[in-house]
C-alpha positions as CSV (number, residue, x, y, z in Angstrom):
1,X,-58.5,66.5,68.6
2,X,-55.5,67.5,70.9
3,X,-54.2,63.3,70.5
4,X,-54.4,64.2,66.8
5,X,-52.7,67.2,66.6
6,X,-49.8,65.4,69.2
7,X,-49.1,62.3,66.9
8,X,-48.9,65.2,63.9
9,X,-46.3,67.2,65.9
10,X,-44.7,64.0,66.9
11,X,-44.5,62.6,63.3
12,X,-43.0,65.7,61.8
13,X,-40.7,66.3,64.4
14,X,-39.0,62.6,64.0
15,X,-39.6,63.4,60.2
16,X,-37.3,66.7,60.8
17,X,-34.9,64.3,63.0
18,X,-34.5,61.8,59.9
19,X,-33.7,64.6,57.6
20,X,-31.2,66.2,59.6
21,X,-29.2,63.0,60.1
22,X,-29.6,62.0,56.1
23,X,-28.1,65.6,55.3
24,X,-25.4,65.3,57.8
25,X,-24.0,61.5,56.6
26,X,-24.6,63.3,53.4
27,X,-22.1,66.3,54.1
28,X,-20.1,64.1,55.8
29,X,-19.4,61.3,52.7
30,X,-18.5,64.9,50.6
31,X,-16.1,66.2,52.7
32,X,-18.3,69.4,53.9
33,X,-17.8,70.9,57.6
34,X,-21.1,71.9,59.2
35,X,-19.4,75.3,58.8
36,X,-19.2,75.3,55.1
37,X,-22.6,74.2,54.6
38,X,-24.6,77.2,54.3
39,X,-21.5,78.5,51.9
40,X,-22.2,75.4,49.9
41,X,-26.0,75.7,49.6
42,X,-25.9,79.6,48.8
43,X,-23.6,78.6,45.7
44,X,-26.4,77.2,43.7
45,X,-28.8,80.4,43.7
């Protein structure tokens, strides 16, 4: 049970690692500082 719950934490943590680098080339190809970001995202609610 504790190997299962490992290779769980392990897969979403490389999941979260993916993610993170998709939505930073992503930010990145628009023109948006890391700064900005949040700004960005809060503009849509």
């Amino acid at each position: 049970m504790l190997v299962g719950l490992g290779v769980w934490t392990w897969t979403v943590m490389a999941r979260n690692r993916v993610l993170e680098a998709r939505l930073e080339a992503a930010e990145a190809a628009i023109g948006i500082l890391e700064r900005e970001a949040d700004a960005v995202a809060g503009a849509e609610r």
